[in-house]
Each structure stands twice: as C-alpha cells, then as structure tokens.
MIMARKE-570186 format. One record per atom (N, C-alpha, C): residue in three letters; atom name; x, y, z; chain. Coordinates in steps of 0.02 Angstrom, whole numbers, plus 50000, padded with zeros to 5 digits. Layout:
BEGIN
<'ala','CA',<X,Y,Z>,'A'>,
...
! end
This chain:
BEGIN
<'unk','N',<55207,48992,48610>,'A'>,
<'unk','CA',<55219,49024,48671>,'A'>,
<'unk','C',<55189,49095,48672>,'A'>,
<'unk','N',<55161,49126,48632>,'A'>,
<'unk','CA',<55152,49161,48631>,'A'>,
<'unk','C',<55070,49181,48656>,'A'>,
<'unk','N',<55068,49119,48654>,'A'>,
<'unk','CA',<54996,49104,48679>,'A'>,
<'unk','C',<54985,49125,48745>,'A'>,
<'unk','N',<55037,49104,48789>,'A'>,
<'unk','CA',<55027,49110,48863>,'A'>,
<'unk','C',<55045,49167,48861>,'A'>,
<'unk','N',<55088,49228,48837>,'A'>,
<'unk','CA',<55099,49275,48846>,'A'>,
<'unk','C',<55045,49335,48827>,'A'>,
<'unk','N',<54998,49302,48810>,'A'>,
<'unk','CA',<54942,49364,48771>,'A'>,
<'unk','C',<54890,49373,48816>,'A'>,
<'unk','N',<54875,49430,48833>,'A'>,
<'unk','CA',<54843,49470,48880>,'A'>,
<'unk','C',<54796,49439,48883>,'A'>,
<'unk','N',<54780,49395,48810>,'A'>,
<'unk','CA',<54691,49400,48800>,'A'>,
<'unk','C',<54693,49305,48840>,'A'>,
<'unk','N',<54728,49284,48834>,'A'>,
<'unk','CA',<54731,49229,48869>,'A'>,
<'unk','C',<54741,49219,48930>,'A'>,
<'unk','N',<54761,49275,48976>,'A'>,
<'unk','CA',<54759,49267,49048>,'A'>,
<'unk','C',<54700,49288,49079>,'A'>,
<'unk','N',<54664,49336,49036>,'A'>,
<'unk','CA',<54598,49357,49059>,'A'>,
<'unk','C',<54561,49293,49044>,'A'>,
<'unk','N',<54546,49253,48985>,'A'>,
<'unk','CA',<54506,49210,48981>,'A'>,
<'unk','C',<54551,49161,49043>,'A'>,
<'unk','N',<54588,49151,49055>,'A'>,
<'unk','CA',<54592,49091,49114>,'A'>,
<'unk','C',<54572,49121,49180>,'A'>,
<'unk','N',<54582,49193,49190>,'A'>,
<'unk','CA',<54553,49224,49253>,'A'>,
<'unk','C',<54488,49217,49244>,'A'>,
<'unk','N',<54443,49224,49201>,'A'>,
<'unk','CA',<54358,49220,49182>,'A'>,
<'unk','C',<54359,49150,49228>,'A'>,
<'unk','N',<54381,49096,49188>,'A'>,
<'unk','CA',<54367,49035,49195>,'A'>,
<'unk','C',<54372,49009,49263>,'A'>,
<'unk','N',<54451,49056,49309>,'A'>,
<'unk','CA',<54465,49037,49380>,'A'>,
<'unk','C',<54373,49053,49433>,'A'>,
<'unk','N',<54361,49103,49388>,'A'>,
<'unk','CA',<54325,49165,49427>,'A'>,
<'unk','C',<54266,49123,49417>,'A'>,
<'unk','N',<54239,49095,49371>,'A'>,
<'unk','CA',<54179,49057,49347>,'A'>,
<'unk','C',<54176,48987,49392>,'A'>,
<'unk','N',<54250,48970,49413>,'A'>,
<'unk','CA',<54249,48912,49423>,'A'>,
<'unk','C',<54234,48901,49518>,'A'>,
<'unk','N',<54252,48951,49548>,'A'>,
<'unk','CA',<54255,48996,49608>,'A'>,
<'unk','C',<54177,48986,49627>,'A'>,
<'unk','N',<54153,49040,49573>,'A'>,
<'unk','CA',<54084,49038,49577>,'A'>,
<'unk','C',<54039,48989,49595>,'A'>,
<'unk','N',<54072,48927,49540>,'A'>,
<'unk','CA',<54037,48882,49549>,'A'>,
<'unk','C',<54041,48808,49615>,'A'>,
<'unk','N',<54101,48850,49625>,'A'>,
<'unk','CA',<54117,48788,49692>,'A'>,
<'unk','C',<54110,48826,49747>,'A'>,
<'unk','N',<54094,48895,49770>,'A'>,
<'unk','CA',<54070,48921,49808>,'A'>,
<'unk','C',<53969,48913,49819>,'A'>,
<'unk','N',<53957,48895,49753>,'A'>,
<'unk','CA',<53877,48873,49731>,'A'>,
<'unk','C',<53858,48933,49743>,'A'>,
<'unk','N',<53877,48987,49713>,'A'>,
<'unk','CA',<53850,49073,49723>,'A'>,
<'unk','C',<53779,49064,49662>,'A'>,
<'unk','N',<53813,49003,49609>,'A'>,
<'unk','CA',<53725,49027,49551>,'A'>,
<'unk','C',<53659,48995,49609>,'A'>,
<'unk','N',<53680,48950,49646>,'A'>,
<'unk','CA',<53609,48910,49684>,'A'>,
<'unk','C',<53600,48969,49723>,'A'>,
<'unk','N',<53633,49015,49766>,'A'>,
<'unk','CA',<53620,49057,49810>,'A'>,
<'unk','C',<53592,49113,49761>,'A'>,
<'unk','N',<53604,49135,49715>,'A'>,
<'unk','CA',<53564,49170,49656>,'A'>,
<'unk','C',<53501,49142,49641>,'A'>,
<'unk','N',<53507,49075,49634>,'A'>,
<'unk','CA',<53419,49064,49606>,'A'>,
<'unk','C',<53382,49049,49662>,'A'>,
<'unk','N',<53405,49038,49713>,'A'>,
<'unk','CA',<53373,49048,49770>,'A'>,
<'unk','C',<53358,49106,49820>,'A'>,
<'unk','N',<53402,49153,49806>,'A'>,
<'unk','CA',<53375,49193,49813>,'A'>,
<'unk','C',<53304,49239,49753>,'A'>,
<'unk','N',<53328,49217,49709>,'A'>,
<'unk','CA',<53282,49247,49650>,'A'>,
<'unk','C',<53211,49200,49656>,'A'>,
<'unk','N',<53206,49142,49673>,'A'>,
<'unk','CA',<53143,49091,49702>,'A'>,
<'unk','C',<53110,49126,49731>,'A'>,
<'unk','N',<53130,49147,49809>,'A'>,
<'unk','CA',<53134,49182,49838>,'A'>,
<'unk','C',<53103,49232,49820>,'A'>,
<'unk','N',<53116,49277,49806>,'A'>,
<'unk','CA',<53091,49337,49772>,'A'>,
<'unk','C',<53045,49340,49740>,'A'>,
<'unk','N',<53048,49289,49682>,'A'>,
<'unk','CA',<52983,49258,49644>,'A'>,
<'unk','C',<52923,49232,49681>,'A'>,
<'unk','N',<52936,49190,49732>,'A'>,
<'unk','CA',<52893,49166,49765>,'A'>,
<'unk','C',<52849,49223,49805>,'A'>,
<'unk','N',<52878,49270,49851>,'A'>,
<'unk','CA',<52853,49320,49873>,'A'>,
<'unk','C',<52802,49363,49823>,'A'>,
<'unk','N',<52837,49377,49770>,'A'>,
<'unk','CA',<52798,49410,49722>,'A'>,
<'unk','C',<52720,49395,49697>,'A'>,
<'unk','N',<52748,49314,49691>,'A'>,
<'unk','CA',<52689,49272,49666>,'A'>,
<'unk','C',<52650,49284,49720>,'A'>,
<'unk','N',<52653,49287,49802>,'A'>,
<'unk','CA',<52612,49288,49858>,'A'>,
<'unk','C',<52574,49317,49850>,'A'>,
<'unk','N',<52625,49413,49859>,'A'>,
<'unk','CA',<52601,49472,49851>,'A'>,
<'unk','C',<52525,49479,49796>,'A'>,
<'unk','N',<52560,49438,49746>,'A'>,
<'unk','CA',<52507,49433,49692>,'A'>,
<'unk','C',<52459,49426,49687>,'A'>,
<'unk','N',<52445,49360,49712>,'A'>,
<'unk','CA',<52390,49307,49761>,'A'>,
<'unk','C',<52346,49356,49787>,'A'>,
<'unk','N',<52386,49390,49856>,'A'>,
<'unk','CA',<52368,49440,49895>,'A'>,
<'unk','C',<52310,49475,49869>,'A'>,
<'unk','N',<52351,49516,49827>,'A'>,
<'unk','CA',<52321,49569,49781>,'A'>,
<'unk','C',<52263,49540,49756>,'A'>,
<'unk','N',<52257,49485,49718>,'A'>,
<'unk','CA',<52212,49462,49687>,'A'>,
<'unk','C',<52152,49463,49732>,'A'>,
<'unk','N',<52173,49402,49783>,'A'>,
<'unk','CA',<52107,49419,49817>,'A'>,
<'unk','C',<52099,49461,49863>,'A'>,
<'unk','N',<52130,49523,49887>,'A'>,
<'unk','CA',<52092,49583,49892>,'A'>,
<'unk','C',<52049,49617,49839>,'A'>,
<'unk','N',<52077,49612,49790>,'A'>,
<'unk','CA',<52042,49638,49703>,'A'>,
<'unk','C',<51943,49614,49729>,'A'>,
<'unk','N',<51962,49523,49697>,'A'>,
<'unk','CA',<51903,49492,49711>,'A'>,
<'unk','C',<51856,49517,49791>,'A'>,
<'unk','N',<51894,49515,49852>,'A'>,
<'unk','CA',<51845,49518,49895>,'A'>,
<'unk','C',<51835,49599,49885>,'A'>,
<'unk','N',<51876,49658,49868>,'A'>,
<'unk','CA',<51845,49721,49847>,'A'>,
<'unk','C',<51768,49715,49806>,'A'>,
<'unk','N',<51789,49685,49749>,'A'>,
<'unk','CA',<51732,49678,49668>,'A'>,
<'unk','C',<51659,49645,49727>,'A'>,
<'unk','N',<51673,49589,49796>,'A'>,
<'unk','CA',<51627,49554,49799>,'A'>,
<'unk','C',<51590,49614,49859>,'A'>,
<'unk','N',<51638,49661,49875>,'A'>,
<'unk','CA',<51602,49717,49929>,'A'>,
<'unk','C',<51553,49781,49889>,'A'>,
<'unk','N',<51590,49787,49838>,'A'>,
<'unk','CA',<51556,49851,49767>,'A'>,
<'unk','C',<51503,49813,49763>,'A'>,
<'unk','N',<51490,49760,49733>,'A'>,
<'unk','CA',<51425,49722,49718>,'A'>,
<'unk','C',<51382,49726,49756>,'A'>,
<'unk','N',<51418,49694,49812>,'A'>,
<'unk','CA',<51363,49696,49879>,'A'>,
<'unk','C',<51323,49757,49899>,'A'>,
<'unk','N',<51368,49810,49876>,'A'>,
<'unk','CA',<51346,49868,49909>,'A'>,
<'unk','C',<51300,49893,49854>,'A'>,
<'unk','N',<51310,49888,49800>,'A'>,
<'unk','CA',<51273,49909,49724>,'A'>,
<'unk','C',<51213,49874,49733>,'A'>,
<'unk','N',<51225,49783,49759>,'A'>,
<'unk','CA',<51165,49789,49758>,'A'>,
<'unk','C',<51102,49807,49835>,'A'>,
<'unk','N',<51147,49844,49887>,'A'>,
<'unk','CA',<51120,49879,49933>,'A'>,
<'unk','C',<51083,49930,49912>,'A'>,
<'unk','N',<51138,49962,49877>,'A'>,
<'unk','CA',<51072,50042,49837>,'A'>,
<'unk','C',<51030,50033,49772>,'A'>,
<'unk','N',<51034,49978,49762>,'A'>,
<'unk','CA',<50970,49971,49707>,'A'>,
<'unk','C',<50912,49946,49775>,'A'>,
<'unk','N',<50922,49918,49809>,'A'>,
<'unk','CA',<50891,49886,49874>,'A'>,
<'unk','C',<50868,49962,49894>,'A'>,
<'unk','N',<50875,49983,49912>,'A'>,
<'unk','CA',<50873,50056,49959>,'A'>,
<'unk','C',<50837,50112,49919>,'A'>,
<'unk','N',<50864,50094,49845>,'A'>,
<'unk','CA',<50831,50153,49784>,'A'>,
<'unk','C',<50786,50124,49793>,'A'>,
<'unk','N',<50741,50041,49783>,'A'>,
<'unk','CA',<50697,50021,49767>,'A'>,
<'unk','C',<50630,50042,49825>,'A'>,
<'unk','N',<50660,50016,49889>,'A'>,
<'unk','CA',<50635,50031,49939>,'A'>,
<'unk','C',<50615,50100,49950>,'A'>,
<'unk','N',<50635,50171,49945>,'A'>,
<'unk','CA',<50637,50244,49938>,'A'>,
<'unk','C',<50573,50261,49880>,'A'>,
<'unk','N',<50580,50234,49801>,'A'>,
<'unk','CA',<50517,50201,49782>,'A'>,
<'unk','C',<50459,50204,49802>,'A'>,
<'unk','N',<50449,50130,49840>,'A'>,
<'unk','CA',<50407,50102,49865>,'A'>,
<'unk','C',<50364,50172,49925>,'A'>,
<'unk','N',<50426,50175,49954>,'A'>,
<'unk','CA',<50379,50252,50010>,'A'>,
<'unk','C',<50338,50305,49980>,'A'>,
<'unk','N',<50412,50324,49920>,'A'>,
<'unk','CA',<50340,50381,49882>,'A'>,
<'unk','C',<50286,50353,49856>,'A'>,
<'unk','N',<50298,50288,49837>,'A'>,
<'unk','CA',<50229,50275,49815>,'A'>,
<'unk','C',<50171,50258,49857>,'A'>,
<'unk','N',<50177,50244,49890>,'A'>,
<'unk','CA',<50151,50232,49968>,'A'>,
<'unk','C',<50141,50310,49991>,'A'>,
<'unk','N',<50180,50357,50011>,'A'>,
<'unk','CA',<50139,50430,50011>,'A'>,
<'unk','C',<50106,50453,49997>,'A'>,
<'unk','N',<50118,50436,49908>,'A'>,
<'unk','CA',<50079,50489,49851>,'A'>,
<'unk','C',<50008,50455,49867>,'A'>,
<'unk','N',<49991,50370,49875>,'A'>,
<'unk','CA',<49925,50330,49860>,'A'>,
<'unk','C',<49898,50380,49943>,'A'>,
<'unk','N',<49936,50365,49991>,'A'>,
<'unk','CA',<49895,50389,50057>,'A'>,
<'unk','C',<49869,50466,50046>,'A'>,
<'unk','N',<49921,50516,50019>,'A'>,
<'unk','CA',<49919,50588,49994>,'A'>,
<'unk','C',<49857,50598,49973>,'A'>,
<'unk','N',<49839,50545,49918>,'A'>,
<'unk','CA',<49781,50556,49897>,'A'>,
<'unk','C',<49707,50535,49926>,'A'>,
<'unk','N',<49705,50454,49949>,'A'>,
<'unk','CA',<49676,50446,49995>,'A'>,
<'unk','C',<49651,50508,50035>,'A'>,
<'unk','N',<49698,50531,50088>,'A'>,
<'unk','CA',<49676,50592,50121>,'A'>,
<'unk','C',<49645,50645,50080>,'A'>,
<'unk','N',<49666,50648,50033>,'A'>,
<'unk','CA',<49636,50721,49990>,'A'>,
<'unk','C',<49572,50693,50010>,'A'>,
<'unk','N',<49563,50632,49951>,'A'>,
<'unk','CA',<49470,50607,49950>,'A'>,
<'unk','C',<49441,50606,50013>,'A'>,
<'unk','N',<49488,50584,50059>,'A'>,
<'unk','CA',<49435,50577,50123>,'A'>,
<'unk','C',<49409,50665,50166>,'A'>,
<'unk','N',<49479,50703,50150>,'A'>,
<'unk','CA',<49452,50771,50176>,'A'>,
<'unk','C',<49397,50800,50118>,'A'>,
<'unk','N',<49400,50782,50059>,'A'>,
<'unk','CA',<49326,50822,50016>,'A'>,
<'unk','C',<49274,50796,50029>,'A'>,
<'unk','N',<49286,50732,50058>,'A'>,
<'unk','CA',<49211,50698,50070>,'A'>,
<'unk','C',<49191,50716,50156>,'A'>,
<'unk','N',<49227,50716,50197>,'A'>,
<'unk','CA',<49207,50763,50266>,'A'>,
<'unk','C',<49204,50832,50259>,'A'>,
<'unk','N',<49230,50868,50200>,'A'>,
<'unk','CA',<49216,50942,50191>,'A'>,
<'unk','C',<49148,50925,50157>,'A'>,
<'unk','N',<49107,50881,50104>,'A'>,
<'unk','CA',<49067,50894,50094>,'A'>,
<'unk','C',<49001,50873,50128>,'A'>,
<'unk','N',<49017,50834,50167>,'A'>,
<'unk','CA',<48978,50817,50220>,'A'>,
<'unk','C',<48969,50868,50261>,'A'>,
<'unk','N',<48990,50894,50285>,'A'>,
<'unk','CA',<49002,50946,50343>,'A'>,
<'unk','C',<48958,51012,50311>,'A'>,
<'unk','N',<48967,51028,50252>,'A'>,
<'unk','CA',<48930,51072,50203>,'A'>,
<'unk','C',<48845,51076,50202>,'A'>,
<'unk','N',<48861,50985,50172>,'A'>,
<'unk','CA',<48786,50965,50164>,'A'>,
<'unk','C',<48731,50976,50224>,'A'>,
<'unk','N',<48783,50958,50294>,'A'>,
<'unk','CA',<48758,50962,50357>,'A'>,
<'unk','C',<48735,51053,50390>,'A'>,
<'unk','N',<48776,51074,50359>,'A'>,
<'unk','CA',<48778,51155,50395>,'A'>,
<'unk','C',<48708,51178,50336>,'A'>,
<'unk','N',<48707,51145,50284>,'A'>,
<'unk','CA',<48646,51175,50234>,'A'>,
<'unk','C',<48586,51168,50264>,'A'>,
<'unk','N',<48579,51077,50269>,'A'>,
<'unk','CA',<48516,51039,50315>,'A'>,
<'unk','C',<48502,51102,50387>,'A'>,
<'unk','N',<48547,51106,50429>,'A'>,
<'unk','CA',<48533,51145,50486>,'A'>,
<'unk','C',<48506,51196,50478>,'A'>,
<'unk','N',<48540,51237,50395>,'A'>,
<'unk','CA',<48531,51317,50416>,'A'>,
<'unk','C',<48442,51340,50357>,'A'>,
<'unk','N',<48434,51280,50306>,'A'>,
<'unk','CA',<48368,51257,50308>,'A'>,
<'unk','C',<48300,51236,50380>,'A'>,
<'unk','N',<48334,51188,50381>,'A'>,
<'unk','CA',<48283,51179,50466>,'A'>,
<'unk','C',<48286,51259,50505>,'A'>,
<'unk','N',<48322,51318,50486>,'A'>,
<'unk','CA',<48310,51356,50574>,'A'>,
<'unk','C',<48267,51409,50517>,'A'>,
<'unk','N',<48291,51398,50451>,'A'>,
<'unk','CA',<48223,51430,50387>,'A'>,
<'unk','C',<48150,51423,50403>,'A'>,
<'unk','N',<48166,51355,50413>,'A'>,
<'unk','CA',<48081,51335,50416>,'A'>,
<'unk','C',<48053,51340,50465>,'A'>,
<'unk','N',<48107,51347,50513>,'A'>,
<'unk','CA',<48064,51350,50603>,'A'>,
<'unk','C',<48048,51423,50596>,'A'>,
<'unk','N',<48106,51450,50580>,'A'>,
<'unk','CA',<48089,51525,50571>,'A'>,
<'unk','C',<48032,51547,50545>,'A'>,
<'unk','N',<47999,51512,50476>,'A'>,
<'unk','CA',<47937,51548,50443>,'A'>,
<'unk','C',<47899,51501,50487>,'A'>,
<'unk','N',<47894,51442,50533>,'A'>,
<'unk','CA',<47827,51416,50551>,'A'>,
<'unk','C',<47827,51469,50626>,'A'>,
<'unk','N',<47876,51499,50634>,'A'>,
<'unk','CA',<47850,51545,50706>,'A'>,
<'unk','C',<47839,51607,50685>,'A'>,
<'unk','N',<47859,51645,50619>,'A'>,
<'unk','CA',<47836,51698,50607>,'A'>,
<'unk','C',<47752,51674,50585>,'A'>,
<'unk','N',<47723,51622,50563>,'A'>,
<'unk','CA',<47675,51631,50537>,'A'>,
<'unk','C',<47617,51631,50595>,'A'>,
<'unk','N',<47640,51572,50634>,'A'>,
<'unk','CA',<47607,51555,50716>,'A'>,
<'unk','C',<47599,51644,50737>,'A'>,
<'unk','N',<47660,51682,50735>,'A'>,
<'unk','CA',<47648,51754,50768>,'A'>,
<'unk','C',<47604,51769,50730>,'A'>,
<'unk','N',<47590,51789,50673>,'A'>,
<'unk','CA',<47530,51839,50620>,'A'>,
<'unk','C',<47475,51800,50645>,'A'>,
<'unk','N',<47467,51758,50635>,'A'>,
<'unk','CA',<47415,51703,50678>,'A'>,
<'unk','C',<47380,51730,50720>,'A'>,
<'unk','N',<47429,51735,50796>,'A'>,
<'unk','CA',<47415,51755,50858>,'A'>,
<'unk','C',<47406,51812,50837>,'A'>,
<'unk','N',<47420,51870,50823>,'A'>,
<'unk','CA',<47418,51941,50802>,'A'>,
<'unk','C',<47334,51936,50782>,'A'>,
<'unk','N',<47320,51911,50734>,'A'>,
<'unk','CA',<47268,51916,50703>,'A'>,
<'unk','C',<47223,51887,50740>,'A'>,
<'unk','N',<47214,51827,50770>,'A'>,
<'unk','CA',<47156,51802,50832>,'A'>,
<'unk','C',<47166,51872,50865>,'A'>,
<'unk','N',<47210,51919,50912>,'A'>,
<'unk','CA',<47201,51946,50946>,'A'>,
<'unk','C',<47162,52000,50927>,'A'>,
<'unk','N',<47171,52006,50877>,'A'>,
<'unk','CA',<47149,52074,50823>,'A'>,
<'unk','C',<47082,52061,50822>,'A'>,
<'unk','N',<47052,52000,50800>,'A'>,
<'unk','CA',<46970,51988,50800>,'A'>,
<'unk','C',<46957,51966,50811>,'A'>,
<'unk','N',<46982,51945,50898>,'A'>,
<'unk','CA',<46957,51943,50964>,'A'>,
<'unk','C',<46944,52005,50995>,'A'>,
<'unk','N',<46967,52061,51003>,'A'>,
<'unk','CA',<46954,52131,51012>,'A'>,
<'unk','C',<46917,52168,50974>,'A'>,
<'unk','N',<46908,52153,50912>,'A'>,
<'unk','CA',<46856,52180,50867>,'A'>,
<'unk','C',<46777,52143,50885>,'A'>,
<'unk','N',<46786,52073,50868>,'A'>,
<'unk','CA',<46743,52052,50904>,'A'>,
<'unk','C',<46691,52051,50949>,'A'>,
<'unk','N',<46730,52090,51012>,'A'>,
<'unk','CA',<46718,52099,51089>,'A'>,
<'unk','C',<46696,52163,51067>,'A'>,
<'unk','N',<46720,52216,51039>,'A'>,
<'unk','CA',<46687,52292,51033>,'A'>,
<'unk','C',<46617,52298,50997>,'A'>,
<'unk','N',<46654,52241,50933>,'A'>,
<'unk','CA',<46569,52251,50896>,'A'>,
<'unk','C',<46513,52216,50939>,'A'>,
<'unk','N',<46528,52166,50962>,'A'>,
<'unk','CA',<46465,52121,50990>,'A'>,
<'unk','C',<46442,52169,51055>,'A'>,
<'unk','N',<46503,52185,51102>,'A'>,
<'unk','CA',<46480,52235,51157>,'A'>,
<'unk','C',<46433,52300,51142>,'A'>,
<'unk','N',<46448,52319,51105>,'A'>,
<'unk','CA',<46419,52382,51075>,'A'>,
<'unk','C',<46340,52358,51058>,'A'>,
<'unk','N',<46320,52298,51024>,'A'>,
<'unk','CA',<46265,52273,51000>,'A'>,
<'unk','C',<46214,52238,51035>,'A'>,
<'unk','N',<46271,52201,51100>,'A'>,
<'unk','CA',<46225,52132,51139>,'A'>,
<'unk','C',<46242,52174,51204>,'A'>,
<'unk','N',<46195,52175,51262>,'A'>,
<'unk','CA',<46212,52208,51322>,'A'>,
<'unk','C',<46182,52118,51364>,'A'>,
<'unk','N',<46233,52122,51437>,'A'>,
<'unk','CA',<46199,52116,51487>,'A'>,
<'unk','C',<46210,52042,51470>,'A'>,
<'unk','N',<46188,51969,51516>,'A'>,
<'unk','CA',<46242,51912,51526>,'A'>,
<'unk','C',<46217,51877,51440>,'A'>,
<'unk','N',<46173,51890,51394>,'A'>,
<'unk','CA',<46191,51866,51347>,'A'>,
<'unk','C',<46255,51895,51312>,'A'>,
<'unk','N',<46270,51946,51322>,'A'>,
<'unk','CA',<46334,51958,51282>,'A'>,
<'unk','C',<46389,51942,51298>,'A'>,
<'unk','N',<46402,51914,51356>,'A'>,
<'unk','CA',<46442,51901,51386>,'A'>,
<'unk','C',<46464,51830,51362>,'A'>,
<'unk','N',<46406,51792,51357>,'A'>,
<'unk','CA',<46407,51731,51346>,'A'>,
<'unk','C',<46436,51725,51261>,'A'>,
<'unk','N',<46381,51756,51232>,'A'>,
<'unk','CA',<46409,51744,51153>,'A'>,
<'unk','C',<46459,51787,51128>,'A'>,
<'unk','N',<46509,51826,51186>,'A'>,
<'unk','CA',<46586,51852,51160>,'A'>,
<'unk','C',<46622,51792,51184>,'A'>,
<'unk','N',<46619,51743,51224>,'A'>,
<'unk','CA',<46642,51677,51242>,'A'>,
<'unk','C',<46657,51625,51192>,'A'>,
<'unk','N',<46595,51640,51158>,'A'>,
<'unk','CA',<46581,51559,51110>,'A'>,
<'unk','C',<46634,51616,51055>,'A'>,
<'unk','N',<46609,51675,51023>,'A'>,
<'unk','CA',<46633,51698,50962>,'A'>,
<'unk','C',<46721,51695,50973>,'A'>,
<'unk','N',<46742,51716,51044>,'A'>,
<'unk','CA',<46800,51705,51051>,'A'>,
<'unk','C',<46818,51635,51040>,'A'>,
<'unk','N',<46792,51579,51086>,'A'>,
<'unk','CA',<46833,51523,51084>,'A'>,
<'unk','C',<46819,51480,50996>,'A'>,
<'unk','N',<46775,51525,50954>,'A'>,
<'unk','CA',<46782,51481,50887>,'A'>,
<'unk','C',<46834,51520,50845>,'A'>,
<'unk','N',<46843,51588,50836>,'A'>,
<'unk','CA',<46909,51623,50819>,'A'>,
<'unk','C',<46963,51593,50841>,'A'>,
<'unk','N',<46973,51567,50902>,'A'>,
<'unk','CA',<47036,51529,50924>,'A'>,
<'unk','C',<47022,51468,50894>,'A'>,
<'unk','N',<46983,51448,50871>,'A'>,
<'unk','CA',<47004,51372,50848>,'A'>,
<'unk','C',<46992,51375,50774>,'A'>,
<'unk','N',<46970,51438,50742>,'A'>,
<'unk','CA',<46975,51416,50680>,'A'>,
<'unk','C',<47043,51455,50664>,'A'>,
<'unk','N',<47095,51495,50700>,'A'>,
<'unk','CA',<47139,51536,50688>,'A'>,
<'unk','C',<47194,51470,50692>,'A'>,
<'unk','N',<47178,51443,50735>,'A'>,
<'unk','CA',<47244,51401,50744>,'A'>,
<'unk','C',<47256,51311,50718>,'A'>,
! end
C-alpha cells in the first residue's frame, strides 16, 4: 500500500493519464503534421533557392560570357584603328610626297622658262645692238640706195643667224 501512497507513483500515473490524452486527442499526428508541414515548406523554400542559385550562376555566365564578347569585340576596333591609323599615315606621306615631287617639277619648269626667256632677251639685246652698229658702220661707208639695200640684207641675216 504504500505504493499508491508514494508521490512518485501518482506522478507516473498522471504522466501516463497525460500521455494517454495525448494520444487519443492524436496531438503527436497534429505534431508531425504540422512538422511535415514545415519540412515540406522548407524543402520548397529550398528548391526555391536552389533554382534561383542555378538561374543566378546561368545569368553571371551569360553575362561573363557577354564581356569577353564585348572585350573581344573592343579588340577587334583597336585593331581595326591602329591598321586604318596607319594606312592613312602611308597614304598622307605618299600625297605629301607627291605633292612635293609636283611643286619641284613646276618650280623647275618656271627655272627653265625663266633662263629660255632671259636668254631669248640677251639675244634680242644683242641683234639690236648689231643691228645699230651695223646700220652706223655700213651708213657711214655705203651712201645712197645701195646702202640702203645692203643694211636690209646685213640686217635680215643678223636676225636669222641671232635667232
């Protein structure tokens, strides 16, 4: 009897009332169902996460490989500048030296016109010179229409051997 009187035995039969409560109320199914529940969500969330993760990783890529695309391309322009850059150099030294060669040719040609009309003048200078000498000495020597005649001929052969 002493059994039923011991503290420690009414608590273990209250445990057991309380356990038994529990279990005919079905509070553990409403526990693991709610904890399913919970789990299940989690697992979603998870999911979720995951493939935001993956479609993130598949947007970085994409875009990584946009700027290797874009670096490559950026590249390609300078190199494409630098080849035209130069191009133009060669093509402006070769119209600068053309243009050179051309202003030389010209300023030769107005050389040579220049000495063929200074020489034409000494020329003319000099027919005139002994064409008037000519005319004094022969006048002085020949009177009257022969002299007249042969300051004609002496003139017109000074003009043709002067020129």
């Amino acid at each position: 009897m002493e059994l039923l009187t011991a503290p420690e035995t009414w608590v273990a039969v209250s445990f057991i009332g309380f356990v038994a409560l529990l279990v005919y109320y079905k509070v553990p199914g409403m526990v693991t169902k709610a904890l399913d529940g919970r789990a299940d969500r989690i697992r979603a969330e998870l999911e979720e996460a995951q493939k935001l993760r993956e479609e993130a990783q598949g947007l970085l890529a994409e875009y990584q490989r946009k700027r290797r695309e874009a670096e490559k391309e950026a590249e390609e322009i300078v190199a494409l500048a630098k080849e035209e850059a130069g191009r133009l150099k060669v093509e402006a030294r070769q119209q600068m030296d053309e243009l050179v060669e051309r202003r030389s040719r010209l300023a030769e040609l107005k050389i040579a016109q220049a000495e063929e009309q200074a020489v034409a003048d000494v020329r003319a200078a000099a027919a005139e010179a002994a064409i008037a000498a000519a005319e004094t000495v022969i006048g002085a020597k020949v009177k009257g229409d022969t002299a007249k005649d042969l300051v004609s001929a002496s003139i017109a052969q000074v003009k043709a051997r002067l020129q």
